[in-house]
LOLUM-464508 format. One record per residue (C-alpha): z, x, y; residue in three letters; residue number from 0. Coordinates in steps of 0.5 Angstrom, whole numbers, plus 500, padded with zeros to 3 digits. Layout:
N
> Z,X,Y,ALA,NUM
...
This chain:
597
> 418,509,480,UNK,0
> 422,515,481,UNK,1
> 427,515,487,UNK,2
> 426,521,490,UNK,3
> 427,522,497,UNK,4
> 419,525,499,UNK,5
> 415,520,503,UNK,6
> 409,520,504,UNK,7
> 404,523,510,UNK,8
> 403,516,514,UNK,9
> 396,516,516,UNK,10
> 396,515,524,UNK,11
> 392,509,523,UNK,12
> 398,507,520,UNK,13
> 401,507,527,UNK,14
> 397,501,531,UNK,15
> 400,495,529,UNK,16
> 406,498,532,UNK,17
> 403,500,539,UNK,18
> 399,493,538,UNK,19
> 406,490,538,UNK,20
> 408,493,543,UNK,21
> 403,492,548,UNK,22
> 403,485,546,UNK,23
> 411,485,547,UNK,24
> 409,487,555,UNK,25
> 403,484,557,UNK,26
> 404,477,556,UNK,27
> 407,472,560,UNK,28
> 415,471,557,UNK,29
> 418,464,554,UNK,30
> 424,462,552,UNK,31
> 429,464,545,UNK,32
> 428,464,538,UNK,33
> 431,460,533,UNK,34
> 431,464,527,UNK,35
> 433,461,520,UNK,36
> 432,463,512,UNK,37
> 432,458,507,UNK,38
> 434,458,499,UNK,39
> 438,464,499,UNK,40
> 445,466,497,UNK,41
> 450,467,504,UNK,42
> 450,475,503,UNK,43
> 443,476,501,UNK,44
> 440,472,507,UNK,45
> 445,477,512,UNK,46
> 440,483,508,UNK,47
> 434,479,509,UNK,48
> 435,477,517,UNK,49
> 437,485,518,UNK,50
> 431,487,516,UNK,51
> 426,482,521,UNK,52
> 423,485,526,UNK,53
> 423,477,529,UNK,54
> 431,477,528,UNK,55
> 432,483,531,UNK,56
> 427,481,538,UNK,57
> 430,475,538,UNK,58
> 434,476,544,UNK,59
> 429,481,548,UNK,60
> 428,478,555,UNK,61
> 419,477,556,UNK,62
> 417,476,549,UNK,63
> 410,472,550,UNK,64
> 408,467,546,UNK,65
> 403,472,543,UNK,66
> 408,477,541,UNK,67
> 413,472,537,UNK,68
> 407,469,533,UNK,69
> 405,477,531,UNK,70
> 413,478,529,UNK,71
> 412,471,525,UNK,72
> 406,473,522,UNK,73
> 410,480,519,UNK,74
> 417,477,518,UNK,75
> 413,473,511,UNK,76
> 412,481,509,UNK,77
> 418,484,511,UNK,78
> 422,478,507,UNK,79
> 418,480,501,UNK,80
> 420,487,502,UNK,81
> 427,486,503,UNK,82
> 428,482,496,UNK,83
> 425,487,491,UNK,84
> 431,492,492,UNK,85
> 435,486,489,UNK,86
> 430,485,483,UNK,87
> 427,479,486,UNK,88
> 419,481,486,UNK,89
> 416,474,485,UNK,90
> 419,471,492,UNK,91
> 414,467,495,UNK,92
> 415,466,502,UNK,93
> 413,458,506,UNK,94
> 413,460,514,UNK,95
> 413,455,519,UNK,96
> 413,457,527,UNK,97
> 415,450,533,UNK,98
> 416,451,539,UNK,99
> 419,446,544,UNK,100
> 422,445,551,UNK,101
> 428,450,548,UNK,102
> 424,455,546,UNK,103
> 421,457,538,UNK,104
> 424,456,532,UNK,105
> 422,460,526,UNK,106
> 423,457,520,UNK,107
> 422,461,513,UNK,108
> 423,457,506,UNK,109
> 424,462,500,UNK,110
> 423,461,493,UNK,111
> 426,466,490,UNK,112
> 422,466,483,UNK,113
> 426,470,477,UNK,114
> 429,476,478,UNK,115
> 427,482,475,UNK,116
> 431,485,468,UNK,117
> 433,492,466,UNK,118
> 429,492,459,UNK,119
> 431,499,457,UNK,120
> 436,502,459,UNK,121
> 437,511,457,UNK,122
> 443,513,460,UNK,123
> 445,520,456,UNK,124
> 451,524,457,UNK,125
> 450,532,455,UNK,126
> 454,538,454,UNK,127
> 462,538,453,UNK,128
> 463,531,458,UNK,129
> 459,528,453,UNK,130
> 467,529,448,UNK,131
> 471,527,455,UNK,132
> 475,521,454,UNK,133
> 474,519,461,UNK,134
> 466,520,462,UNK,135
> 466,516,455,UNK,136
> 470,510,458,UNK,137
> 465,509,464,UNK,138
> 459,509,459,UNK,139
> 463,504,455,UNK,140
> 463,500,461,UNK,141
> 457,502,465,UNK,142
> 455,498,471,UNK,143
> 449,497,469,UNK,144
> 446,492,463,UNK,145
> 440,491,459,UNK,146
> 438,484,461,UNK,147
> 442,484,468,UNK,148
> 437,483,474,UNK,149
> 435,490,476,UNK,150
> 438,492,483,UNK,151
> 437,498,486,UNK,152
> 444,498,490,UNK,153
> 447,498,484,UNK,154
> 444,503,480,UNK,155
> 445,508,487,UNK,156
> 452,506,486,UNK,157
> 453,507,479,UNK,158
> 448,514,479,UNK,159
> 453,516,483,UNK,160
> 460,514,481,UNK,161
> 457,517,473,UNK,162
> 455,524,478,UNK,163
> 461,524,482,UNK,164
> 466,523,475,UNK,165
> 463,529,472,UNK,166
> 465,534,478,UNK,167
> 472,531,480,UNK,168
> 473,532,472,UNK,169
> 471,539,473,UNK,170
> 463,539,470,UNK,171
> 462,543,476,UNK,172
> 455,545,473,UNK,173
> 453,538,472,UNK,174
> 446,535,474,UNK,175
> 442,529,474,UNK,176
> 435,532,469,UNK,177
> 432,525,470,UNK,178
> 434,519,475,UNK,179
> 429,514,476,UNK,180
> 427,506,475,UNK,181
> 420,504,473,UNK,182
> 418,498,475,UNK,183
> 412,494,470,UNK,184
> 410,488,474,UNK,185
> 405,486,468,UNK,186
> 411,485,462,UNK,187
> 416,485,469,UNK,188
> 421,488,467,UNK,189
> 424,495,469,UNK,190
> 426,502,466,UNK,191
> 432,505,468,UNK,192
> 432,513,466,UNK,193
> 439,517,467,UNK,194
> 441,523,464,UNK,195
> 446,527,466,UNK,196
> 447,534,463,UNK,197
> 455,536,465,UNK,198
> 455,543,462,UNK,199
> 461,546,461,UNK,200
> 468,544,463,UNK,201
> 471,548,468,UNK,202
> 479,551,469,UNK,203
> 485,551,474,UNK,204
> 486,559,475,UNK,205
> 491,561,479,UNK,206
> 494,558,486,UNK,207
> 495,563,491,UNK,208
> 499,560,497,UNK,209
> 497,563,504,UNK,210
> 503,567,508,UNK,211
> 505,564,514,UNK,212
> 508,556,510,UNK,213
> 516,559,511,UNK,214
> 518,558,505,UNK,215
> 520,561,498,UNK,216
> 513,561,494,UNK,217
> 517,560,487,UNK,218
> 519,553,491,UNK,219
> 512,553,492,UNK,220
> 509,554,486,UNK,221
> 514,548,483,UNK,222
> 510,543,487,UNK,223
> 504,545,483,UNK,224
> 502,539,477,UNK,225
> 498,543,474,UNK,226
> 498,550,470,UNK,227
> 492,555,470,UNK,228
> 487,554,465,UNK,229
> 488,547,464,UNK,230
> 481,543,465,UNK,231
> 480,542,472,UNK,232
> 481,535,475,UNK,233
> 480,534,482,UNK,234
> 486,528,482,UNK,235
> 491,534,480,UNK,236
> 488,537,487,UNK,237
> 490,530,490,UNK,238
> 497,530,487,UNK,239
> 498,537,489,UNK,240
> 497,536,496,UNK,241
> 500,529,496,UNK,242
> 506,532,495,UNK,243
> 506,537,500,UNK,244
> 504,532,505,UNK,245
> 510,528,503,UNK,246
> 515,533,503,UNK,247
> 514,534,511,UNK,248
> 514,541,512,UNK,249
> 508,542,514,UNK,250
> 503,539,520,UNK,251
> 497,543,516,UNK,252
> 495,542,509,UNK,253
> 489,546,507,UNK,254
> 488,546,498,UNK,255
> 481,549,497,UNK,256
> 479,550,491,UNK,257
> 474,557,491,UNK,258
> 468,556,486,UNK,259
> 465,561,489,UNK,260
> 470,566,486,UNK,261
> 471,563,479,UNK,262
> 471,568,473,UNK,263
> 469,565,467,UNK,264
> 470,558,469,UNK,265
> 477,559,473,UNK,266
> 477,555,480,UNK,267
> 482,559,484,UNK,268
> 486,555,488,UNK,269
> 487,558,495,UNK,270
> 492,553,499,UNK,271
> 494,554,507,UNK,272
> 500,551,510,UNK,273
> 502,551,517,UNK,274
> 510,550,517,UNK,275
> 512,543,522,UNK,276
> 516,544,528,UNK,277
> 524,545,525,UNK,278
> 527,539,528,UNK,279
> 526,532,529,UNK,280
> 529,527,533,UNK,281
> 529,520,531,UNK,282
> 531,514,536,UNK,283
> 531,507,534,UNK,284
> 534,500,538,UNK,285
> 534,493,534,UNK,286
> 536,486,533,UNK,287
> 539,482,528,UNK,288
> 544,476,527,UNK,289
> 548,479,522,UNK,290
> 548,486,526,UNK,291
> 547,484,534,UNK,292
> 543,489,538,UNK,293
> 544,495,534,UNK,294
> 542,503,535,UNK,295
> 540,510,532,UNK,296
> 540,517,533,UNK,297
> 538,522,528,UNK,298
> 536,529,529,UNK,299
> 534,533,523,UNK,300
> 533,541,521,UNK,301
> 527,540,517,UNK,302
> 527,547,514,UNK,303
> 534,552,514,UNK,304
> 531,557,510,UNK,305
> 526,559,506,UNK,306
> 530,555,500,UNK,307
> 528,549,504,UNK,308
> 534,546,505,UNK,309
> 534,541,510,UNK,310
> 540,538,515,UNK,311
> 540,531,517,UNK,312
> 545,528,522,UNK,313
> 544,520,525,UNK,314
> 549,516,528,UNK,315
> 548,508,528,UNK,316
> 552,503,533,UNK,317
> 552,496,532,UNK,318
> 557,490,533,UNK,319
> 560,490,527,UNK,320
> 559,496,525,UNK,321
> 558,504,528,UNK,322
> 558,511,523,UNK,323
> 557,517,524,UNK,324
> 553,521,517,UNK,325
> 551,528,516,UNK,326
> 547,530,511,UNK,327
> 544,538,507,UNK,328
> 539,536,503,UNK,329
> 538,541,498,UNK,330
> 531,541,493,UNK,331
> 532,543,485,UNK,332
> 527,543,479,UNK,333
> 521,539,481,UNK,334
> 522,539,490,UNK,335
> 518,532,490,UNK,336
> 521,529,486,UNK,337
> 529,532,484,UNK,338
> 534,532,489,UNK,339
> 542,535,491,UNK,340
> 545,532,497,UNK,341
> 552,533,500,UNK,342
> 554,529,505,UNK,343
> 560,527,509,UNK,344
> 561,521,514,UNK,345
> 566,517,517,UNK,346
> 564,509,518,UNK,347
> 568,503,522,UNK,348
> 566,496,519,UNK,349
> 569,490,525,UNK,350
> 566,483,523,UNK,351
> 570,477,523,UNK,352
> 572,477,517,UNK,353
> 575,484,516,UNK,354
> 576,491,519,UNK,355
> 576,498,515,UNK,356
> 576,505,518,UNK,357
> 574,511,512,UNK,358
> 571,517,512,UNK,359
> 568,520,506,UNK,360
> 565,527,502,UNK,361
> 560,527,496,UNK,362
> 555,530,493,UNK,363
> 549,526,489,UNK,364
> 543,528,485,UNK,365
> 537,524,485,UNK,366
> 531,524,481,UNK,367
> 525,519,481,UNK,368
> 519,519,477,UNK,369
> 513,514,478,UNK,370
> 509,513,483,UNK,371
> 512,515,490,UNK,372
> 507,516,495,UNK,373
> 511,515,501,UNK,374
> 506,516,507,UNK,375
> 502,511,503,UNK,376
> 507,506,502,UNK,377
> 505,505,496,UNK,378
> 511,506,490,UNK,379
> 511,504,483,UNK,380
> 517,508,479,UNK,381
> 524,508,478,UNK,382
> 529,513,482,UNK,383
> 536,515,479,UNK,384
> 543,517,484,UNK,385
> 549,520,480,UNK,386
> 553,522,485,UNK,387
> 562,522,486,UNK,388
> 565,521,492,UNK,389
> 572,522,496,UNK,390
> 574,516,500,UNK,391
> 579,515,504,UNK,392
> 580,507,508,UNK,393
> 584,504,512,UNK,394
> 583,496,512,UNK,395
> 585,489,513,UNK,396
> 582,482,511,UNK,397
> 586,476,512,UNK,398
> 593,478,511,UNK,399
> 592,483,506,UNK,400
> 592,491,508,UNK,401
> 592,499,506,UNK,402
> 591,505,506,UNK,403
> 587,507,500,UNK,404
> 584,513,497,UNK,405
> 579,513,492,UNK,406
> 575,518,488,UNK,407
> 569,515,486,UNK,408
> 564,516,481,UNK,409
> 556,512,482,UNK,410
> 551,511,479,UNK,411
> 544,508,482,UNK,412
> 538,506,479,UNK,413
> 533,503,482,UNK,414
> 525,501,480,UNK,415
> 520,499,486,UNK,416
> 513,497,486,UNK,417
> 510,496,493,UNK,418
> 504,496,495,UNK,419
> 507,497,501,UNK,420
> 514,496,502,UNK,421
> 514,494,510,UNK,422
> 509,488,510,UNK,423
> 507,486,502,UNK,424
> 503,483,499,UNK,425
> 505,483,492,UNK,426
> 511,487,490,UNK,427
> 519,487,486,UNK,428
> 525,491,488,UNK,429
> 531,491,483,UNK,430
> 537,496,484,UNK,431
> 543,496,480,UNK,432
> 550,499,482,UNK,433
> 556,502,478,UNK,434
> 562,505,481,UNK,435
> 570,505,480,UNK,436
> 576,509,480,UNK,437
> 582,511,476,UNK,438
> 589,512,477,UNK,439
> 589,517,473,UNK,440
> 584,521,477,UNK,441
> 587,522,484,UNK,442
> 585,514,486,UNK,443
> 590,509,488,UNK,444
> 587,504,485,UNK,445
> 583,503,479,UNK,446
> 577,499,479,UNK,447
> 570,497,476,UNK,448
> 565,494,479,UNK,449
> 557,493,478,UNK,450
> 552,489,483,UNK,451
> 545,487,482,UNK,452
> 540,486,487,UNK,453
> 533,484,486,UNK,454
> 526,481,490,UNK,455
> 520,479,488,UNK,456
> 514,478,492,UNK,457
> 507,474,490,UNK,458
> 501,472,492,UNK,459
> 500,464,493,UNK,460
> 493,462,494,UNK,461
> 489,467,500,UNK,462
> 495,464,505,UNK,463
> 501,464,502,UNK,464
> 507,468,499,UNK,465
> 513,467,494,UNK,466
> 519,471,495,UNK,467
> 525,470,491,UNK,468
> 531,474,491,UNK,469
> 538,475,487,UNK,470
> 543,479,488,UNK,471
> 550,478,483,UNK,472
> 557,483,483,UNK,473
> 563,483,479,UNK,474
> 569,486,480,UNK,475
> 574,488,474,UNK,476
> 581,491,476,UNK,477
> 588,489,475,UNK,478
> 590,487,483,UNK,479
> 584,485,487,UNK,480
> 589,485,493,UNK,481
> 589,493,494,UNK,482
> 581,493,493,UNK,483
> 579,496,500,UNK,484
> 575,490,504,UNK,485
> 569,494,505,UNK,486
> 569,494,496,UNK,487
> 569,487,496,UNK,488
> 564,480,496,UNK,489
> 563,476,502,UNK,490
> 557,472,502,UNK,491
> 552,468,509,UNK,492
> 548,471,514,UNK,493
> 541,473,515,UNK,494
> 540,477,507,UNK,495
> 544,472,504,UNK,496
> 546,465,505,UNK,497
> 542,464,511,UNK,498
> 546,457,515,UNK,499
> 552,461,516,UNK,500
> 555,467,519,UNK,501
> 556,474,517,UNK,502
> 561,475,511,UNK,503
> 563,468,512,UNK,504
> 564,466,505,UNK,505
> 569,468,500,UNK,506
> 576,465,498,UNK,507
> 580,465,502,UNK,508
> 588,467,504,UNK,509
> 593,461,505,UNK,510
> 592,462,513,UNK,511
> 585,460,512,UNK,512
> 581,466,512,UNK,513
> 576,470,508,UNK,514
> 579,476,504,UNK,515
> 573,477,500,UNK,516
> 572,476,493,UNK,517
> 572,480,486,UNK,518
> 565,476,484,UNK,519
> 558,474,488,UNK,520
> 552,471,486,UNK,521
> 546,468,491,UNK,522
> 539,466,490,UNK,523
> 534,465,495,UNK,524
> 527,461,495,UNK,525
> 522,462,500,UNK,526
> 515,460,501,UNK,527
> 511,463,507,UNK,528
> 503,461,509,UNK,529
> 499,465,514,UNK,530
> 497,461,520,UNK,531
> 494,467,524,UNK,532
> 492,474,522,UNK,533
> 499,476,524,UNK,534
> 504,470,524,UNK,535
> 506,466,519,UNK,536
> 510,460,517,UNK,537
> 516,460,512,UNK,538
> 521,455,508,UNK,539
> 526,457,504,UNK,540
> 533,455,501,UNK,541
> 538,459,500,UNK,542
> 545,459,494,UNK,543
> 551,463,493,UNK,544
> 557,465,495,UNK,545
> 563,470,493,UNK,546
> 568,468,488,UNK,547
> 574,469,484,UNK,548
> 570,467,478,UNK,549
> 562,464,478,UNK,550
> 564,457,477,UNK,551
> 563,456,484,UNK,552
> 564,453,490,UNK,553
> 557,455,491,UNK,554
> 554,453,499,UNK,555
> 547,452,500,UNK,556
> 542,453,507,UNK,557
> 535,451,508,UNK,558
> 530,451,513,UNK,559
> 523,454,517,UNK,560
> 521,460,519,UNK,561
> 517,464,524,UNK,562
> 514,471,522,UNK,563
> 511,476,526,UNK,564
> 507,482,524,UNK,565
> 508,486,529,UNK,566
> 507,494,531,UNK,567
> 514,495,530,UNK,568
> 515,492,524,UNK,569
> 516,485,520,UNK,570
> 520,480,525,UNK,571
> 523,474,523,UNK,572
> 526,468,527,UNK,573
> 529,463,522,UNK,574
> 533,458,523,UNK,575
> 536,454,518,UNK,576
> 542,449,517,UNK,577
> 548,449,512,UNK,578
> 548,443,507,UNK,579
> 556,445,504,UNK,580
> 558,441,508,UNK,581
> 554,437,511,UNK,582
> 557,437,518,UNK,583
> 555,445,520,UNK,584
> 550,446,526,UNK,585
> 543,449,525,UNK,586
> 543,458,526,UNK,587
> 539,461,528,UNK,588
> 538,468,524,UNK,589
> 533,474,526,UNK,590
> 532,480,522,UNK,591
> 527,486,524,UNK,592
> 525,490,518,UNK,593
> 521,492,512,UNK,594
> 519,487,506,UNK,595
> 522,491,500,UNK,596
C-alpha cells in the first residue's frame, strides 16, 4: 500500500456511528467510572494501544450512560486491531469482556498477538552521484530496516526519512524519493518495502558573503569559515560554521543562510548576517567554600575594541585567604576559534594560615585548542595548549622563611578534557600537566624546575551511581628549596585535596612546627556518589596524600559522606569528613560550590 497522504472521500453515511455515539453519550441516564485494562502486550505497545481507544479516552467524562459505555466497548475490539498493524501485528485476536459493579465498569481486553509480519523483500536503491558517497554508503550498510525483521510502519517513516534528510544535508540538494511504498500481501503475510532515492548531482560551497553591519574586519570573518568555496556541500560545515561564531560572543544575532536560489552551476552562496552584542559585559558573582570562606568577583569585559576583535577583560576576586586584581587584552590570531594571544598583568595577595605572599605579575601566553570545544554546550573533547613567559615579582613568608623574589618564568600547559558537560557530568576525564621554571642566568633569583600533574575521571556506576577518582602529583628540582616563594610550592588538605583537614595544612614543617610547604605532593581521591532524588545525591569518599620533601611520605588519610545538591546555580557539596592521621582529629565540614570538571 503506498504511503501517500491522499485520503479518500468519507461517504456521509459514514458519519452516523459517530452522531449515534453521541446522542447515546447525552441522553441516557449516567453511571460510574471505567475501569479500562489491556492485556498480553509489551509496556510500551499497551500505552499505543490505550491512546487510540475511544473507551480510554471517555473514561473519565461525567454522564456516560450505560448504553454508550457498551457501544464504546464494542468498538474498542476494532480499534485495538487497528492500532497493532502499524507495528506489524495483523493477525492480533482480541477476547473482550465488560462487568459492572457497585464501582462502576470494567473493561477488560485479552490480546493475542499472533505473528508479527516480516519484511519478505526489501529494494532499497541509491541513484546519481550519492550512489559513490561514503556517508550515504555507511547508512545503506547499516540500514534500520531488515529483510526478515517485523514490518513497522514508524520504523520505516524513520528510516525514509533519515536516508532522505542524509541526502540533502550532504548536499544532494536535487534528491527525490521516485518511489516510497509498503506493500502488504495478507495471503503469504509478508510485506514489500520499496525505496528509491535518486540523489542527483552533488552540490558546492560558493562563496561567503558577510552582510555590513557585524563590527568587524571581514579577513577575521573569513577566518571563522571551516570550509572553502567549491568543496561538497555539508550541512554540518554550516553547523560548525555558525557554532563558531556563537561561541565567539560577539554577536547577539546570528543568521547563516545558504542561498539556493542564487546558485550557479550548483554553487550555494552562503549569505551571513551578524548583529554585534552590546560592547560591555559585566559580571558579579558571591560564594562559598571551606577553603576560600564567603568569596566574591567582579569583572567587566569590553567584548570588542576594534574591528581586529581585540578584546578587554577586568575582574577582581576577594576572599578570606586570597584577593587579585587581573587585567586581561585578548587578542584573536590564525584560526579566532580556536587560537589566541593574551597579555595580562596582575597583582595577587595570598593570606591562609600557613603562609602570606604579595606578587605582582606581566606575561604574555599563546593558546591553541583543537578538538571539540563547543562551549555554549558544554560539551568538549580535545587537548588546549598554553606557551606563555611571565615576570613575577613576590614578597612572601612561610614559617620562619622569607624574601623578596624576582622571577622570569617561562610556562607550558597542556590540557585534555572530554565532558559531556563540564558543570554537572555524567561521564568525563580532565588531565592538565604543568611546566615552568626559572634560571639565574636569565634575570631570575632563583633557578628552579617544577611539573605538577592534575587529573579526574568520572563514570557512571549503574542508572544511579557515579565513580570520581582524582590524582594530582608535583615534583620540585631546584638547588635551595628555602628561596622558593610560598606561592610556588606544595601544600596539601582541604576541600580539593585531603578532605578532613584544613586548607594548605600539611607539608613539612620548620623546627617551630609550621608548615612551610614542600618541593613534592602526591594525593589520590576516591568517591562514589548515588542519586537519591532527580537532584540530590549522596557520596563516600576516601582521601590520601600530602606535600613532602620526597614521595616516601608521611602520607594523611580522610574519609567520609556527602550530600550534593544540583541546584540552579551550580553543583553544591556539603561534605563532611574525618582525619584518620592521626586518629585523634575532629570531624570537617567542607563545602564547595562549582563545576565537575
Amino acid at each position: 500500500m503506498p504511503d501517500s497522504n491522499d485520503k479518500p472521500a468519507r461517504p456521509a453515511a459514514s458519519h452516523l456511528p459517530g452522531l449515534c455515539m453521541v446522542l447515546l453519550l447525552f441522553l441516557t441516564p449516567p453511571v460510574a467510572a471505567i475501569e479500562v485494562t489491556v492485556e498480553g502486550l509489551p509496556k510500551a505497545l499497551q500505552e499505543s494501544v490505550l491512546a487510540q481507544l475511544s473507551i480510554e479516552q471517555h473514561k473519565r467524562e461525567s454522564g456516560l450512560s450505560p448504553a454508550a459505555i457498551r457501544a464504546l466497548h464494542k468498538r474498542a475490539v476494532g480499534e485495538i486491531r487497528d492500532a497493532l498493524k502499524p507495528r506489524g501485528y495483523y493477525r492480533a485476536l482480541v477476547d473482550s469482556e465488560l462487568t459492572s459493579g457497585k464501582e462502576g465498569y470494567v473493561a477488560r481486553y485479552r490480546v493475542d498477538l499472533g505473528p508479527a509480519l516480516p519484511i519478505g523483500t526489501l529494494d532499497v536503491r541509491v541513484t546519481g552521484d550519492g550512489l559513490n558517497d561514503p556517508i550515504i554508503a555507511a547508512l545503506l550498510d547499516d540500514f534500520p530496516l531488515r529483510l526478515g525483521d517485523a514490518l513497522d510502519h514508524e520504523r520505516y517513516e524513520a528510516a525514509k526519512n533519515q536516508l532522505a534528510h542524509l541526502g540533502a544535508d550532504r548536499g544532494y540538494l536535487d534528491a527525490v524519493l521516485t518511489r516510497h511504498e509498503v506493500q502488504v500481501d495478507l495471503v503469504t503475510y509478508t510485506a514489500n518495502v520499496v525505496l528509491h532515492y535518486e540523489t542527483g548531482a552533488r552540490y558546492r560551497f560558493g562563496n561567503v558573503e558577510f552582510e555590513s553591519g557585524s563590527g568587524l574586519d571581514p579577513q577575521l570573518l573569513a577566518r571563522y569559515v571551516p570550509f572553502s568555496a567549491g568543496e561538497p556541500f555539508d550541512a554540518g560545515q554550516l553547523i560548525e560554521f555558525r557554532r563558531g561564531l556563537v561561541d565567539s560572543d560577539y554577536f547577539q544575532l546570528i543568521e547563516v543562510t545558504p542561498r539556493r536560489d542564487l546558485a550557479v552551476d550548483r554553487e550555494v552562496p552562503i549569505k551571513v548576517k551578524l548583529v554585534p552584542r552590546p560592547p560591555n559585559k559585566y559580571t558579579f558573582g558571591l560564594g562559598y567554600g571551606t577553603d576560600t570562606g564567603v568569596r566574591g568577583k567582579a569583572g567587566w569585559e569590553i567584548r570588542q575594541l576594534n574591528e581586529a576583535g581585540h578584546r578587554l577583560f577586568n575582574e577582581v576576586n576577594a576572599s578570606q585567604v586570597r584577593s587579585d586584581l587581573t587585567v586581561r587584552y585578548i587578542v584573536p590570531v590564525q584560526d579566532p576559534r580556536t587560537d589566541q594571544l593574551m597579555y595580562s598583568i596582575g597583582a595577587v595577595s595570598e593570606y591562609p594560615d600557613t603562609s602570606e605572599s604579595t606578587r605582582v605579575t606581566a606575561g604574555v601566553a599563546y593558546t591553541q585548542s583543537n578538538g571539540i570545544w563547543r562551549l555554549t554546550e558544554g560539551r568538549i573533547a580535545g587537548w588546549r595548549s598554553t606557551y606563555g613567559l611571565n615576570y613575577w615579582r613576590e614578597r612572601w613568608e612561610t614559617g620562619s622563611e622569607n624574601g623578596r623574589t624576582t622571577l622570569i618564568l617561562p610556562t607550558v600547559s597542556w590540557m585534555y578534557l572530554n565532558t559531556d558537560n563540564r558543570l554537572v557530568t555524567s561521564r568525563g576525564w580532565r588531565a592538565q600537566l604543568d611546566l615552568r621554571g626559572s634560571s639565574t642566568s636569565l634575570a631570575s633569583d632563583v633557578t628552579f624546575g617544577q611539573a605538577r600533574l592534575q587529573t579526574k575521571l568520572i563514570e557512571p556506576l549503574g542508572d544511579r551511581g557515579r565513580v570520581i577518582a582524582r590524582l594530582e602529583a608535583g615534583a620540585t628540582w631546584t638547588d635551595d628549596f628555602s628561596v622558593l616563594p610560598s606561592s610556588l610550592r606544595f601544600y596539601a588538605g582541604g576541600d580539593q585535596s585531603v578532605r578532613g583537614y584544613a586548607y594548605n595544612s600539611l607539608g613539612p614543617k620548620d623546627l617551630n612546627g609550621q608548615v612551610i610547604g614542600g618541593p613534592n605532593l602526591l594525593v589520590g581521591s576516591l568517591e562514589y556518589e548515588h542519586r537519591i532524588l532527580e537532584k540530590w545525591s549522596l557520596a563516600t569518599f576516601y582521601d590520601v596524600g600530602n606535600a613532602m620533601e620526597g614521595f616516601d611520605g608521611p602520607y594523611f588519610s580522610g574519609a567520609g559522606v556527602g550530600l550534593h545538591w544540583k541546584s540552579p546555580i551550580g553543583l553544591i557539596r556539603l561534605d563532611v569528613a574525618v582525619a584518620l592521621t592521626p586518629e585523634d582529629r575532629p570531624w570537617r565540614l567542607h563545602v564547595v560550590i562549582g563545576p565537575d570538571l
